[in-house]
C-alpha positions as CSV (number, residue, x, y, z in Angstrom):
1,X,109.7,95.5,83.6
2,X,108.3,98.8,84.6
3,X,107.0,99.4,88.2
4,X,105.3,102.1,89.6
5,X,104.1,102.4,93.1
6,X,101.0,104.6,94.3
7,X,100.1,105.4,97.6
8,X,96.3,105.1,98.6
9,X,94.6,106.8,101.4
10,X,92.5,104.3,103.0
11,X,90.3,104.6,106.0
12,X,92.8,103.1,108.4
13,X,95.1,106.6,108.1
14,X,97.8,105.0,107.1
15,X,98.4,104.2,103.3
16,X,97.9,101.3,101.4
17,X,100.6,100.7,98.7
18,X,99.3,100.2,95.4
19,X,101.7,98.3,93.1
20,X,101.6,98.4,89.0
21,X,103.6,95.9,87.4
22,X,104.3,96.2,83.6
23,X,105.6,94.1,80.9
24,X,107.3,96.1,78.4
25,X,107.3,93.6,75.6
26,X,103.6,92.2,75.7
27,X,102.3,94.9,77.7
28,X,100.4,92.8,80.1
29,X,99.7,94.4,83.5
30,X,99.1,93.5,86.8
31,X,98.2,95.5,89.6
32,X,98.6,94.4,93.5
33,X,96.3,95.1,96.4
34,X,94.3,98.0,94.6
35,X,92.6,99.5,97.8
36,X,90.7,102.7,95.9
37,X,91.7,105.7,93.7
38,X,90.7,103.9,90.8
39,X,90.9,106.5,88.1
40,X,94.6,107.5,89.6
41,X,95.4,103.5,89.1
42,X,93.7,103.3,85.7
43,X,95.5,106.5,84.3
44,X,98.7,105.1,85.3
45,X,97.9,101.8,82.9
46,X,97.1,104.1,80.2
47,X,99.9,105.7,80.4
48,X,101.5,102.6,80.0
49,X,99.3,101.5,77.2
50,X,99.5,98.5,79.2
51,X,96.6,95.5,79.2
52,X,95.3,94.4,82.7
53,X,96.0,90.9,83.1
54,X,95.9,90.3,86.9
55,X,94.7,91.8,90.1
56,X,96.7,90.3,92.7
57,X,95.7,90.3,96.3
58,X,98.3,89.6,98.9
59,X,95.5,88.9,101.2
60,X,92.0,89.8,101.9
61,X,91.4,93.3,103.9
62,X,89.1,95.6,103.5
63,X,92.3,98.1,103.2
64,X,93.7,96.5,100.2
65,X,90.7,95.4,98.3
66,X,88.4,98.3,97.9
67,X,89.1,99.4,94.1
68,X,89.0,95.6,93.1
69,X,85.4,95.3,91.7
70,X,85.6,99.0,90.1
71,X,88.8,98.2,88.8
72,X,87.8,95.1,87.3
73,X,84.4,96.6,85.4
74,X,86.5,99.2,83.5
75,X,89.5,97.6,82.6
76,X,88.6,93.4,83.3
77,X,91.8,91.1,84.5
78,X,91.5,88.2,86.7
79,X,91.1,88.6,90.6
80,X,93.8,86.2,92.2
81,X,94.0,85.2,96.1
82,X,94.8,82.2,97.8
83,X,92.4,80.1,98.9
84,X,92.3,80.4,102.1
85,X,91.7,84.3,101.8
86,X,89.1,83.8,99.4
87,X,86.2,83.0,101.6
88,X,87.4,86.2,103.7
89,X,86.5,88.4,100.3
90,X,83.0,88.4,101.6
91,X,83.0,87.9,105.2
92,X,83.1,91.6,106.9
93,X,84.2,89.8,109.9
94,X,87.6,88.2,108.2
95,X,87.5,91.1,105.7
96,X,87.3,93.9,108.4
97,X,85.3,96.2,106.2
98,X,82.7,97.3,108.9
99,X,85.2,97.6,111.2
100,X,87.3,100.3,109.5
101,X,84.2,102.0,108.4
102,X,83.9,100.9,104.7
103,X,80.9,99.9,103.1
104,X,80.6,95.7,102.4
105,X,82.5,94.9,99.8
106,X,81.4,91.2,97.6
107,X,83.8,89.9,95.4
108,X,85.0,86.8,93.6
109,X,88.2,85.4,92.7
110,X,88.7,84.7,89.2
111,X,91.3,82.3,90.0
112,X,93.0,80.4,93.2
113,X,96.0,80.3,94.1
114,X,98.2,78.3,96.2
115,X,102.2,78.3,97.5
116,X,104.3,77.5,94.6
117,X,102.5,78.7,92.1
118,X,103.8,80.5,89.4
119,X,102.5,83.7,87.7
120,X,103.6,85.0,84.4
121,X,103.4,88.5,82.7
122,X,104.9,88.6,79.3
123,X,108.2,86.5,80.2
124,X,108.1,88.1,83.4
125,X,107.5,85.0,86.1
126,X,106.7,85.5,89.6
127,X,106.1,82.8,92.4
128,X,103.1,82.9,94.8
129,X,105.2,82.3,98.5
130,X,102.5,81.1,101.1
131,X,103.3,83.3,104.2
132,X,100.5,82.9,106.8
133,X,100.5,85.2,109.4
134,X,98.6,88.2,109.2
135,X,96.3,86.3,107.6
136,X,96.1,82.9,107.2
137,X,96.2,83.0,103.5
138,X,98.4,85.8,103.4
139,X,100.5,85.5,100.9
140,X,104.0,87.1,99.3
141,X,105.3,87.4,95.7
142,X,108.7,86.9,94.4
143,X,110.6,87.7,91.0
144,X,113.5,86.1,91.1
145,X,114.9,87.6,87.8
146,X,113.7,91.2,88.9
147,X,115.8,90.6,92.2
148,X,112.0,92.1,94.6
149,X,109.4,90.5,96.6
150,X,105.9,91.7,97.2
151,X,105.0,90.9,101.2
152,X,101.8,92.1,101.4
153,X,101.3,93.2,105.5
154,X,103.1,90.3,106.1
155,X,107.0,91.8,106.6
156,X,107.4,95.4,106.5
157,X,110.3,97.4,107.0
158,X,112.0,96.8,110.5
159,X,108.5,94.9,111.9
160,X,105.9,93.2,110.7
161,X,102.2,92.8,110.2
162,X,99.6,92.6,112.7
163,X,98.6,89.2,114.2
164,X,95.8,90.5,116.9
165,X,92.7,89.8,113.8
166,X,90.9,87.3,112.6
167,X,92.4,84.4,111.5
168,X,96.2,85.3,111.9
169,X,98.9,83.9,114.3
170,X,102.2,85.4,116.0
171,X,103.7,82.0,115.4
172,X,102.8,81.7,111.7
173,X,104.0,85.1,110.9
174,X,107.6,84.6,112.5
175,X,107.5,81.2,110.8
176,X,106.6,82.5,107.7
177,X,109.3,85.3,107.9
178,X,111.6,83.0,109.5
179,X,111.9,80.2,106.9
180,X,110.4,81.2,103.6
181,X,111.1,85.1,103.4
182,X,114.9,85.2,105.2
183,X,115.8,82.3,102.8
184,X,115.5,84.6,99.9
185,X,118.8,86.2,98.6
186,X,119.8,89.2,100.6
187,X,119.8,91.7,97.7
188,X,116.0,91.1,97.5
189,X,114.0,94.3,97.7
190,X,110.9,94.0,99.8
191,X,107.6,96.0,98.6
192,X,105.2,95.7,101.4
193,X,101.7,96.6,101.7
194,X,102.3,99.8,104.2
195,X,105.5,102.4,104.5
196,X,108.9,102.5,102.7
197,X,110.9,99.5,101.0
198,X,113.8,97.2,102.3
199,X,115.7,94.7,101.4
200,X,116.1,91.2,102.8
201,X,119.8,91.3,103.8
202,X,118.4,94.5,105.8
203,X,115.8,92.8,107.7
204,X,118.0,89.5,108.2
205,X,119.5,91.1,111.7
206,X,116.3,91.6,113.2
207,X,114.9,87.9,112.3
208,X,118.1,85.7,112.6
209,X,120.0,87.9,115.1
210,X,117.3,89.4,117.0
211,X,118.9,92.5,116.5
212,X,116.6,96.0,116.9
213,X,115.9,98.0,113.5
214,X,118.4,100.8,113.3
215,X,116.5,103.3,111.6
């Protein structure tokens, strides 16, 4: 498995990360929460020579879903969100488009998802983790072979996502955190939506021990 990262400027200020997952046997692709920069995305693919399979969204923001519909007219692959995101794909006030100054954004998922499901890119599985919180169908993606979890803006490092919008809950967040992501074998590494990597057994202090982040 090949994966690169790119960082996209967004109208928030603070960058969205852009993941590219590859399969170097099949060369099926997916790419996760593809908030703009399109052409920089699509040149990284061709590069590649990898095929577009998926277009996962962790959840439904306006700062993670803006290069979705351009994406998907140039290079096709099947929009997947959880279902109880998908409604929020075309609600500005879920969404948050108008709010951080993008235009309105309409989109469809391809595909549902739901917690337990499992995702497969050449003999690469994943497994869709329901973690409610930021949003309230937020959700995180873990590769157990590949040893790395995808959390969306649900755990970043030392803190975690926002739960002051629509639909998400401090409660849900700590319990998603809590008792699905601290679960998860410590030498995990975490790719969140927002900043720098970490790795479970990192983040285990501040969740289990409430211990500070010693940065």
């Amino acid at each position: 498995m090949i994966l690169k990262e790119l960082k996209i400027e967004t109208w928030i200020g603070d960058p969205t990360n852009c993941y590219i997952v590859f399969d170097e046997e099949t060369t099926e692709t997916m790419v996760i929460d593809p908030a703009g920069d399109v052409d920089k995305i699509i040149e990284m693919i061709n590069i590649l020579k990898g095929k577009l399979k998926y277009i996962y969204i962790t959840h439904c923001h306006g700062d993670h879903i803006g290069g979705i519909n351009e994406l998907k007219n140039k290079l096709g692959g099947k929009i997947l969100i959880h279902r109880y995101d998908a409604e929020g794909l075309n609600d500005e006030k879920i969404n948050l488009t108008t709010y951080i100054g993008m235009d309105k954004i309409e989109l469809e998922a391809d595909s549902i998802i739901d917690d337990g499901d499992l995702i497969h890119l050449g003999n690469i599985e994943f497994k869709v983790i329901h973690t409610p919180g930021h949003t309230i169908g937020s959700t995180s993606l873990y590769c157990q072979k590949e040893k790395l979890l995808f959390s969306g803006d649900t755990l970043f490092r030392g803190t975690w996502g926002r739960t002051d919008l629509p639909t998400s809950s401090i409660e849900n967040i700590m319990d998603s955190i809590v008792n699905k992501l601290m679960i998860l074998p410590d030498d995990i590494i975490v790719y969140p939506g927002h900043g720098k990597s970490t790795m479970i057994k990192e983040e285990k202090p501040i969740y289990l021990e409430l211990k500070p982040k010693l940065f």
